[in-house]
N, C-alpha and C positions, 0 to 999 in steps of 0.2 A: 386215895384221895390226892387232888391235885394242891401244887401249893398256890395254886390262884382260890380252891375251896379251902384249904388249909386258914388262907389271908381272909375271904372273908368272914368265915365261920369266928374268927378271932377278933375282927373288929366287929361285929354281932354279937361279941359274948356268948357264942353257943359254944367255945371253946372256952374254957378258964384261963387252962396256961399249956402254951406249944413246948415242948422241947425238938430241935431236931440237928439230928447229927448230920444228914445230907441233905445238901439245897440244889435248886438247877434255876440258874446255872451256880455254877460252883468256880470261886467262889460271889459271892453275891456280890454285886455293887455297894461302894460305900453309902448310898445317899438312899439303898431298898428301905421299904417301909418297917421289914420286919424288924431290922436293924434298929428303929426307933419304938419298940415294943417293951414296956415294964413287966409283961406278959408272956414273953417267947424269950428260950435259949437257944442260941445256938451253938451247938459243940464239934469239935473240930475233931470227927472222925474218932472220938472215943467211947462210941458206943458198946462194942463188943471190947471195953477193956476192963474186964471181970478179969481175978488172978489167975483161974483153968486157962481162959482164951491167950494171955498174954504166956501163959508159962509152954503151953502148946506153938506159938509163933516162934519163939524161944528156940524150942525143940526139932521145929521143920528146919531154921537156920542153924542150928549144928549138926542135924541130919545132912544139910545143902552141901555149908562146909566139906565134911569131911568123906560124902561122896564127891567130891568137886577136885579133892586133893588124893585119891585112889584114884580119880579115874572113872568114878564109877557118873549114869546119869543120876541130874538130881531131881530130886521132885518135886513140882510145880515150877518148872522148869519152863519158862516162855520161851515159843517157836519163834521165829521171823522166816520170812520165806527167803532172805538171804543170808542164810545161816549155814 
């Protein structure tokens, strides 16, 4: 669903109450409508911040580390093509 049906599905009342962790654009204008909603959250990218997901990011960044400092590659390691 797009958030133009998101918006009016919720000033329709066919939605009760929005939460949304991603908006486009991103991030929103201060003066969008949803912004003035008693009905919609918006949260800032803490969706996937359950304790497994946060202890797992954790994990990839001392994994990154400490391949980073052997030498070794790391993973999830962005290319650039002038690299």
């Amino acid at each position: 669903m797009s958030i133009l049906q998101m918006i009016a599905r919720i000033f329709l009342y066919k939605i009760t109450y929005l939460g949304l962790d991603v908006t486009v654009p991103e991030p929103l204008p201060t003066d969008h409508c949803l912004l003035t909603l008693d009905n919609c959250t918006i949260f800032p990218h803490i969706g996937s911040a359950d304790v497994y997901a946060r202890h797992q990011m954790a994990q990839i960044c001392v994994d990154n580390l400490l391949n980073f400092f052997s030498g070794k590659p790391m993973a999830h390691q962005l290319k650039t093509d002038n690299a």
